[in-house]
DRENTOR-935908 format. One record per residue (C-alpha): residue number from 1; x, y, z; residue in three letters. Coordinates in nm, 3 decimals. Layout:
BEGIN
<NUM,<X,Y,Z>,ALA>;
...
This chain:
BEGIN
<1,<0.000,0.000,0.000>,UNK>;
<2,<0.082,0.378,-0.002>,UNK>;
<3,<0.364,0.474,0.218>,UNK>;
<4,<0.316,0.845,0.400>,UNK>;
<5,<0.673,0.873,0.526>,UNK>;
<6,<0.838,1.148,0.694>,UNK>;
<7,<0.898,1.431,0.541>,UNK>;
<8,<0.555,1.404,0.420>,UNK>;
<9,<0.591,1.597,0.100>,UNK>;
<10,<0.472,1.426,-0.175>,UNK>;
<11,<0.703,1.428,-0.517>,UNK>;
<12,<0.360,1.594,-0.735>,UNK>;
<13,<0.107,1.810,-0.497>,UNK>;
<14,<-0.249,1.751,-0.611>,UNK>;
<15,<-0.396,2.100,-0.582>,UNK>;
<16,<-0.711,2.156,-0.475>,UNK>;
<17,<-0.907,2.469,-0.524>,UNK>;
<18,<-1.276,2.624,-0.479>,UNK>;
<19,<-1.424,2.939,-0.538>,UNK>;
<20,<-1.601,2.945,-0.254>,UNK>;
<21,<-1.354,3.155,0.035>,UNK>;
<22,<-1.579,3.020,0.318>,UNK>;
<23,<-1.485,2.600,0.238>,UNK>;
<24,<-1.145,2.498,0.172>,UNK>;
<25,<-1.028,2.803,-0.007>,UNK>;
<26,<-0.770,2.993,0.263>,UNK>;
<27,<-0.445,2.954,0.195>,UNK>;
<28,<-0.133,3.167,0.223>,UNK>;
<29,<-0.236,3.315,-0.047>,UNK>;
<30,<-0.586,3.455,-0.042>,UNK>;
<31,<-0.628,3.565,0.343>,UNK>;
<32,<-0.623,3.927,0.388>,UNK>;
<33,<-0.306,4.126,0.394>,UNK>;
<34,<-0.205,4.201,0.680>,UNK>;
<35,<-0.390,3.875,0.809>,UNK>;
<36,<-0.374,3.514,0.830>,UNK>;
<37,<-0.584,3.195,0.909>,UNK>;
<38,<-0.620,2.883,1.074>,UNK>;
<39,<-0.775,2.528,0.955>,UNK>;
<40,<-0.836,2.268,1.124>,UNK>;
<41,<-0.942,1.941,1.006>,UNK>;
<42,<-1.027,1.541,1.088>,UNK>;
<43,<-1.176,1.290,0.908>,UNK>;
<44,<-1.115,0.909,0.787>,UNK>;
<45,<-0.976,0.914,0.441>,UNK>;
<46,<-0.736,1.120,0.280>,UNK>;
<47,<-0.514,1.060,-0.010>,UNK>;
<48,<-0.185,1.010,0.160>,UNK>;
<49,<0.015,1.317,0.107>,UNK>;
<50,<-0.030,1.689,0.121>,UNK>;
<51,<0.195,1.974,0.120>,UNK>;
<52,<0.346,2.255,0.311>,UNK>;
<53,<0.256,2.472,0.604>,UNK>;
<54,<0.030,2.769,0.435>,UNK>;
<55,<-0.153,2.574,0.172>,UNK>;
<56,<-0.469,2.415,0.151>,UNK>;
<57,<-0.509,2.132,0.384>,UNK>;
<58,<-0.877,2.083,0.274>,UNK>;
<59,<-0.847,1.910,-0.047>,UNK>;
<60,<-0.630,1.637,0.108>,UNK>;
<61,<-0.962,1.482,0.261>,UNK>;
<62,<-1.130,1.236,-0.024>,UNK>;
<63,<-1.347,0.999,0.161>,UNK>;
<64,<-1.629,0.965,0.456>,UNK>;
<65,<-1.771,1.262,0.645>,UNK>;
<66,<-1.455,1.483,0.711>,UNK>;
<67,<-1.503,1.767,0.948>,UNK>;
<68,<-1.327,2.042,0.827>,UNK>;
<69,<-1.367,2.422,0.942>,UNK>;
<70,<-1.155,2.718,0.858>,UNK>;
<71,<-1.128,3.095,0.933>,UNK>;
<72,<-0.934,3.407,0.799>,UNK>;
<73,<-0.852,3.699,1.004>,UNK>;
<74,<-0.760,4.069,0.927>,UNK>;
<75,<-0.474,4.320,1.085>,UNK>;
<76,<-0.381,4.250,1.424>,UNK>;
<77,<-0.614,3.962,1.544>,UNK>;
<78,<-0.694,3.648,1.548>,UNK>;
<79,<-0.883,3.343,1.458>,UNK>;
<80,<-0.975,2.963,1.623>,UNK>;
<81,<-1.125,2.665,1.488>,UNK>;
<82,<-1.126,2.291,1.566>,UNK>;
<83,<-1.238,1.991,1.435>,UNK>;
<84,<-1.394,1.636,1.541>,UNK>;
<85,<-1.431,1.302,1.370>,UNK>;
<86,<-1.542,0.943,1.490>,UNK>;
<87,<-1.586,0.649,1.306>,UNK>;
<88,<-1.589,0.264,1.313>,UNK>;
<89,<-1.290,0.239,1.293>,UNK>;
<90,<-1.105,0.554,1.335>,UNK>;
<91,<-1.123,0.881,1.546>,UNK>;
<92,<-0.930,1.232,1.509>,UNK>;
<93,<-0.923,1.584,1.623>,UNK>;
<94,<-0.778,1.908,1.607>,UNK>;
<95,<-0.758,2.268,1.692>,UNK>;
<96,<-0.590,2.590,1.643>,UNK>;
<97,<-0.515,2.948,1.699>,UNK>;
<98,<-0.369,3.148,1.471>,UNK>;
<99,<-0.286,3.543,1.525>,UNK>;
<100,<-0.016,3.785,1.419>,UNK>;
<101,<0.309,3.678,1.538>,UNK>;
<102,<0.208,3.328,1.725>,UNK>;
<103,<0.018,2.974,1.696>,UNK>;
<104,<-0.103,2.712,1.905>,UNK>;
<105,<-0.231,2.401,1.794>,UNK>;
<106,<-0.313,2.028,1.897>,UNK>;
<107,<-0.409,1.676,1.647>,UNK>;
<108,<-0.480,1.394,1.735>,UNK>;
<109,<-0.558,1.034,1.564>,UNK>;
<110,<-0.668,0.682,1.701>,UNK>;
<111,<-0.646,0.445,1.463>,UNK>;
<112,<-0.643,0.099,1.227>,UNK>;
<113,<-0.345,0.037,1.005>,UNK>;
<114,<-0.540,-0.096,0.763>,UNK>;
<115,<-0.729,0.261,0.794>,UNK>;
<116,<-0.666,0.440,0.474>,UNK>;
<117,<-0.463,0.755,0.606>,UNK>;
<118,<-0.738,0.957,0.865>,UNK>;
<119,<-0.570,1.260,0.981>,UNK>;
<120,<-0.616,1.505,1.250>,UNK>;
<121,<-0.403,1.869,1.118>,UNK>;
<122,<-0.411,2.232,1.225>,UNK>;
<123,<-0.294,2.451,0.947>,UNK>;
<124,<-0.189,2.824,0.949>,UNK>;
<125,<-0.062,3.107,1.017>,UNK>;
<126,<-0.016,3.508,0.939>,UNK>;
<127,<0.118,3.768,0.732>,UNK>;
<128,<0.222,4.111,0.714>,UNK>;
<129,<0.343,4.407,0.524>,UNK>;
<130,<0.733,4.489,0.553>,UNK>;
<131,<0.916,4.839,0.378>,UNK>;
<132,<1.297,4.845,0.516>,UNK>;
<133,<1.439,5.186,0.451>,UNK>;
<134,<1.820,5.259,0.386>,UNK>;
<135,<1.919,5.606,0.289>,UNK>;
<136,<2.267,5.451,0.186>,UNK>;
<137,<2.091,5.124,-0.026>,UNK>;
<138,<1.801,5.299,-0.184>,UNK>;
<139,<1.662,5.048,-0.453>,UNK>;
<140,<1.908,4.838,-0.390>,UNK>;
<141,<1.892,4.425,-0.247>,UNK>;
<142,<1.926,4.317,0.095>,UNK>;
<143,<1.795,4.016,0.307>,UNK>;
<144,<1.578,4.037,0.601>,UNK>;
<145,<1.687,3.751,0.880>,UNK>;
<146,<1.431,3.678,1.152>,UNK>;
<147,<1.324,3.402,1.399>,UNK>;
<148,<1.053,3.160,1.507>,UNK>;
<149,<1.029,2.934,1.816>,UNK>;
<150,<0.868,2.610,1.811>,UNK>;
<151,<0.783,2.447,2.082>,UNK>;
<152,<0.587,2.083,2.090>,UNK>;
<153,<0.573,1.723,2.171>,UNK>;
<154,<0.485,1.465,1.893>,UNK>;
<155,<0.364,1.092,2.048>,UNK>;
<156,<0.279,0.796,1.799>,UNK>;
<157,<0.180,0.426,1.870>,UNK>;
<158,<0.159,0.092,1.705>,UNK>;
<159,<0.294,-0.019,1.358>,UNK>;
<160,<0.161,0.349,1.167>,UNK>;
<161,<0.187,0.590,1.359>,UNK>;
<162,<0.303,0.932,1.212>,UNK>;
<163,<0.275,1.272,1.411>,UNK>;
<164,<0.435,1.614,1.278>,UNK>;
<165,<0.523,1.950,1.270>,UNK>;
<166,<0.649,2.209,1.042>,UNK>;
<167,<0.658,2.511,0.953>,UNK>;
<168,<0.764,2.763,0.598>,UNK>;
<169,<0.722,3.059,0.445>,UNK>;
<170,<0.659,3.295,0.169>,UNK>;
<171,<0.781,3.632,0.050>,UNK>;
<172,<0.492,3.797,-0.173>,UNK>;
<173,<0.304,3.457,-0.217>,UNK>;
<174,<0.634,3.275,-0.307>,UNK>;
<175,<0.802,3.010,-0.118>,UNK>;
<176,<1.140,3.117,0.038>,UNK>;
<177,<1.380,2.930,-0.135>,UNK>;
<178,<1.740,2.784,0.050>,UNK>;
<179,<1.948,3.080,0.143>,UNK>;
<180,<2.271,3.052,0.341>,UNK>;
<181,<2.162,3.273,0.612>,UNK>;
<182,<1.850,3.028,0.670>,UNK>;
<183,<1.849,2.786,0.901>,UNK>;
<184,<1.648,2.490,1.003>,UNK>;
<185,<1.774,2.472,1.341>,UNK>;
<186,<1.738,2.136,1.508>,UNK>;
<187,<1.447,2.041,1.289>,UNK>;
<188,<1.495,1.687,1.137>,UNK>;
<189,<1.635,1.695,0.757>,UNK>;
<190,<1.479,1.675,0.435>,UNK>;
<191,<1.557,1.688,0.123>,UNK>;
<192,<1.415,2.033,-0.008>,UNK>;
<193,<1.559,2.410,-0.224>,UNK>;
<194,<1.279,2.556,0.019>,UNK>;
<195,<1.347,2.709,0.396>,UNK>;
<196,<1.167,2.531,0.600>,UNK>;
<197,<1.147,2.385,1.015>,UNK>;
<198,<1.033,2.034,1.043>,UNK>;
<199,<1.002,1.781,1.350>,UNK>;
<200,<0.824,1.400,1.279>,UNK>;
<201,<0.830,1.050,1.420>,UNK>;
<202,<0.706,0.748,1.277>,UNK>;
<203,<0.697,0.418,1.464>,UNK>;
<204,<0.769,0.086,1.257>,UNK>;
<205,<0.716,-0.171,1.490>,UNK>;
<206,<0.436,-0.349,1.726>,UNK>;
<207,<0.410,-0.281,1.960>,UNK>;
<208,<0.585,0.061,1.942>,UNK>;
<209,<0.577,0.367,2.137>,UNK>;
<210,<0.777,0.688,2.015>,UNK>;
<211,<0.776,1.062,2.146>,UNK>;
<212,<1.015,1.361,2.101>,UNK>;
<213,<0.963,1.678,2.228>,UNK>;
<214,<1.021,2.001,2.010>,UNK>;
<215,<1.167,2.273,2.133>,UNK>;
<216,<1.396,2.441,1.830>,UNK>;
<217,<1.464,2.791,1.677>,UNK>;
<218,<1.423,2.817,1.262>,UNK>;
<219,<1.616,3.126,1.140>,UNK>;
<220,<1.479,3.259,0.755>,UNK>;
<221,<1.587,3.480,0.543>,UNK>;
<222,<1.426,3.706,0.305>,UNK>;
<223,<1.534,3.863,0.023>,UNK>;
<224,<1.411,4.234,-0.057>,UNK>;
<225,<1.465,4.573,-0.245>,UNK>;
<226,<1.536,4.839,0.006>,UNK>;
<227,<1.226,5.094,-0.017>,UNK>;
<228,<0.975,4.851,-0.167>,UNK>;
<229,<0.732,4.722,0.020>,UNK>;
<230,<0.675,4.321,0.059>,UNK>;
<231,<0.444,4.056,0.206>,UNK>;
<232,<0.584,3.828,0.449>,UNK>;
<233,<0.381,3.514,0.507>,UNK>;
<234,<0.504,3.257,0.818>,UNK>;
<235,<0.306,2.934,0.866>,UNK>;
<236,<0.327,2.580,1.079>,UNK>;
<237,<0.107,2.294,1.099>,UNK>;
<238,<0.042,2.037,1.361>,UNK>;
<239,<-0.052,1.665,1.209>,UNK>;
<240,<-0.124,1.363,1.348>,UNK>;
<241,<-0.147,1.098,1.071>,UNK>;
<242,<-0.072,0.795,0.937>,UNK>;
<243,<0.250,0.647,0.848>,UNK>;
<244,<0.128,0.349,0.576>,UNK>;
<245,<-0.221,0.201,0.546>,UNK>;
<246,<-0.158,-0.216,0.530>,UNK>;
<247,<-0.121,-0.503,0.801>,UNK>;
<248,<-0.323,-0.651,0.988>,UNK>;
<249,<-0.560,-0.396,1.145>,UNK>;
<250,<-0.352,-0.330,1.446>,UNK>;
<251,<-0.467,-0.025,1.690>,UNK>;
<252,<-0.222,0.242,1.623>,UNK>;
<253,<-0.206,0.632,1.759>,UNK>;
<254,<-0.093,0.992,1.709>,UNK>;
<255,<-0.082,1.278,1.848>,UNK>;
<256,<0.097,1.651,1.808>,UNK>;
<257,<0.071,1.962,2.036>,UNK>;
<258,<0.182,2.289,1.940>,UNK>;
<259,<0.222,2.440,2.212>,UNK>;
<260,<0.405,2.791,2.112>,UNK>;
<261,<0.505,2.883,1.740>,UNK>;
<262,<0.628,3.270,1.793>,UNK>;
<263,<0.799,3.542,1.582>,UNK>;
<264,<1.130,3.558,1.761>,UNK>;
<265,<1.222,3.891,1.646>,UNK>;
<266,<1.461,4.060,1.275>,UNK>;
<267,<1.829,3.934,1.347>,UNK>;
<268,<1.958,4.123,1.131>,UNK>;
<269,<1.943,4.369,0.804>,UNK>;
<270,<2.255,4.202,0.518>,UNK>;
<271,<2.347,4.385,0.233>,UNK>;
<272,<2.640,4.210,0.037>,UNK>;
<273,<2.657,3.943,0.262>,UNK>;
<274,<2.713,4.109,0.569>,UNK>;
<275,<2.521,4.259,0.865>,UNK>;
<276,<2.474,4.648,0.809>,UNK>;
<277,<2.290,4.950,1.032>,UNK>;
<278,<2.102,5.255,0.989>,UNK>;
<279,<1.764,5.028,0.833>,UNK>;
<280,<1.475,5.143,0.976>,UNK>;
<281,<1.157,4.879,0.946>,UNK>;
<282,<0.802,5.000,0.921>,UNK>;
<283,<0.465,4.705,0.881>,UNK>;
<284,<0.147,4.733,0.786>,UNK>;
<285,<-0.016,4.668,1.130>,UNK>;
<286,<0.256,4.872,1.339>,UNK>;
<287,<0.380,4.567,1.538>,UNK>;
<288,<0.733,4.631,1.636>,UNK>;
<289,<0.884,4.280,1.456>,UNK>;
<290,<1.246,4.417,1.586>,UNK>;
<291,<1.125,4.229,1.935>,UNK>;
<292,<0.991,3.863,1.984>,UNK>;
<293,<0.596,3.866,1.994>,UNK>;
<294,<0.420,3.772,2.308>,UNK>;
<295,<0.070,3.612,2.243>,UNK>;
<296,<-0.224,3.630,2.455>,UNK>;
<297,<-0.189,3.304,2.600>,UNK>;
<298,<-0.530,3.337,2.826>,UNK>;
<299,<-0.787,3.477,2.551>,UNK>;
<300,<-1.043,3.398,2.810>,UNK>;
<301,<-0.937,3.628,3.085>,UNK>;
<302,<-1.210,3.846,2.916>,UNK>;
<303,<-1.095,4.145,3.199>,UNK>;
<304,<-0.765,4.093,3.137>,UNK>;
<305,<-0.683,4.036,3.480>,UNK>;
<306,<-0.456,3.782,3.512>,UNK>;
<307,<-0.779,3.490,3.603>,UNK>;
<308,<-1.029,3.326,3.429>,UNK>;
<309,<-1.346,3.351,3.692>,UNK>;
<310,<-1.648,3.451,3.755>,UNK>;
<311,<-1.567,3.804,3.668>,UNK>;
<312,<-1.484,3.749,3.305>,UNK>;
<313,<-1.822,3.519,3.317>,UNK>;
<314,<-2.026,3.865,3.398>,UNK>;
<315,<-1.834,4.022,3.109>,UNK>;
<316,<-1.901,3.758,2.897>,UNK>;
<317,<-2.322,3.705,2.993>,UNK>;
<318,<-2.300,4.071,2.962>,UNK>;
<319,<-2.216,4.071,2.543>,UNK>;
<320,<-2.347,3.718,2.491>,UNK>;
<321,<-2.552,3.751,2.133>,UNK>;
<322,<-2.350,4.053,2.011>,UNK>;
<323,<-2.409,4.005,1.628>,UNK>;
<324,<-2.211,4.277,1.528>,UNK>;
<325,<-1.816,4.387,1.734>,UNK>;
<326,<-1.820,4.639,1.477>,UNK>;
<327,<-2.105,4.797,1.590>,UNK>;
<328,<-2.019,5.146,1.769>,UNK>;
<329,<-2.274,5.111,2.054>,UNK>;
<330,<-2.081,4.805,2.159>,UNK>;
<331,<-1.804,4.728,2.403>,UNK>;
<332,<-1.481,4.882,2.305>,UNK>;
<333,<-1.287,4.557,2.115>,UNK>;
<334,<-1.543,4.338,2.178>,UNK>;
<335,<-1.316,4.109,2.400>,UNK>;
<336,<-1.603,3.813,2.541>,UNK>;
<337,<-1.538,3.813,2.090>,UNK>;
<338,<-1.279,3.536,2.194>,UNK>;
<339,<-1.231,3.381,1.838>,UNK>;
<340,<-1.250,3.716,1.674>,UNK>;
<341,<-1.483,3.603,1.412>,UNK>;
<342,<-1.692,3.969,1.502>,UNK>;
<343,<-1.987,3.810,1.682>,UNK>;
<344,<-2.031,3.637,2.070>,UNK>;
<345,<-2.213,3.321,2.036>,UNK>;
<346,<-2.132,2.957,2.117>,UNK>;
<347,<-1.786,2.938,1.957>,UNK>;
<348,<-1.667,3.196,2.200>,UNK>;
<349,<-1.837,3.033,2.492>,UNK>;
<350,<-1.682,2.685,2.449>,UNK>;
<351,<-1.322,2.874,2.426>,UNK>;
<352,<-1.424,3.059,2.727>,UNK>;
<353,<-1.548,2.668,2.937>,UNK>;
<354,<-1.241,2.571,2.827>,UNK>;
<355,<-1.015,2.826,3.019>,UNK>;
<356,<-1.251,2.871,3.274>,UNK>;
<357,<-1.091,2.881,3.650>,UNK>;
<358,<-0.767,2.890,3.474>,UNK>;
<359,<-0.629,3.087,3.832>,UNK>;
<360,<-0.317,3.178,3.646>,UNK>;
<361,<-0.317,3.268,3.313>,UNK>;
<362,<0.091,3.308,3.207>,UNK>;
């Protein structure tokens, strides 16, 4: 049968495509600018391969009752999703929060080996708008060096299991190709012209039991024209799949946690190969991308206190059915709007359970 080794990229990519934004259409290259977005998906069948952090994952799903859900966001905010699937023989989930600078994500994936490939992934990521100014380089090329931290643990089980992480990305909707001052850090090899981070374990025996924790630094590097503005797009995803589909129907499991992907701050401004001063660095949002970001780690501390309690639960009653966060009469930034999707229903309640008495958010 079909062997889904790690790396998991496939020699031809299958692409997948709709016209329809709100179903399996976000990618790195139709969210909003600045933005990003965040998929997450589960489901029984899928065709074995797929391919980097950023695109599609969607289109990867061609059997059974996938659950897939999806969600762009625009400037400086935010956007979570998950995903649940359970069948005869097979069960998966995943989640994921995607905002500028950061991402958190979890899969998992109980399963047959005889299943053909289910698959638990969170997909996504952000963008933004960079213009580095030179008086002395005016129109001419340098190379932008920056930073992300990736922190995880990957688990697998039985004969075919297969759990991952990795991460890429894209200058103006174009993979960053292998640069000398990129780096994969301690991510495990593959054999690729792209800059890239990747982590993965796959277990081969039964029974079997594998785990590595993640904890690396990827450096990039982008090429630019000093003056002109460019779109910077970073992405990761979280999978928890299948290794092979064949044997003899042994139980097998995966599972992948995300647990901080963060912008780790510009290294450095190169012009002829070497460092140089004097750059200044303006974005479209107005982040400061000189400095690491620092998520919101507690998006249910509603009051922004420090807890999750009963206080952010009177905040939250309080704009419960909010149909519009735009709307002027309403609560400055909408914050009970936990999945900033610009209403307060039920998806912002079941984030908000889920932190709920949370007595020290970090």
């Amino acid at each position: 049968m079909s062997n889904q080794s790690l790396p998991f990229l496939c020699a031809s990519i299958t692409v997948f495509a709709s016209a329809d934004l709100t179903f399996g259409a976000l990618k790195q290259s139709t969210v909003p600018t600045p933005g990003g977005f965040v998929q997450a998906c589960a489901g029984p069948i899928t065709c074995g391969c797929g391919g980097w952090a950023g695109d599609d994952w969607m289109g990867v799903y061609n059997g059974g009752t996938p659950d897939l859900h999806e969600m762009a966001f625009s400037g400086n905010s935010s956007a979570s999703q998950s995903a649940s699937f359970s069948g005869a023989s097979n069960s998966n989930t995943s989640s994921g929060t995607a905002g500028m600078g950061y991402c958190t994500m979890e899969a998992t994936n109980s399963f047959l080996s005889t299943d053909h490939f289910a698959l638990g992934i969170a997909n996504g990521g952000w963008n933004e708008t960079f213009t580095v100014s030179n008086p002395a380089h005016a129109g001419q090329a340098g190379i932008m060096q920056f930073t992300v931290t990736v922190i995880g643990r990957l688990d697998a089980t039985g004969i075919t299991g297969s759990a991952g992480i990795s991460t890429t990305a894209y200058k103006d909707n174009f993979q960053l190709m292998s640069s000398p001052l990129a780096n994969p850090g301690n991510s495990d090899a593959i054999s690729t012209d792209r800059q890239y981070g990747n982590w993965g374990i796959a277990t081969y025996g039964n029974p079997n039991t594998d785990g590595k924790n993640v904890n690396g630094t990827v450096t990039y590097a982008v090429p630019f024209t000093f003056g002109t503005s460019f779109k910077l797009g970073v992405y990761v995803n979280c999978r928890a799949g299948q290794r092979s589909s064949g044997g003899f129907g042994t139980a097998c499991s995966s599972h992948a946690t995300l647990s901080q992907f963060t912008w780790g701050g510009i290294t450095n401004i190169y012009f002829n190969g070497a460092p140089i001063s004097g750059s200044m660095i303006t974005s479209g949002t107005g982040i400061n991308w000189i400095q690491p970001v620092q998520p919101n780690t507690c998006p249910a501390d509603i009051n922004n206190d420090g807890f999750v309690d009963d206080a952010d639960f009177v905040f939250f009653v309080a704009a419960y059915n909010i149909l519009d966060c735009a709307d002027p009469s309403m609560p400055s930034g909408c914050p009970a709007d936990i999945n900033n999707d610009g209403v307060v229903d039920d998806a912002d309640f079941t984030i908000f359970v889920a932190g709920y008495n949370d007595l020290v958010c970090p």
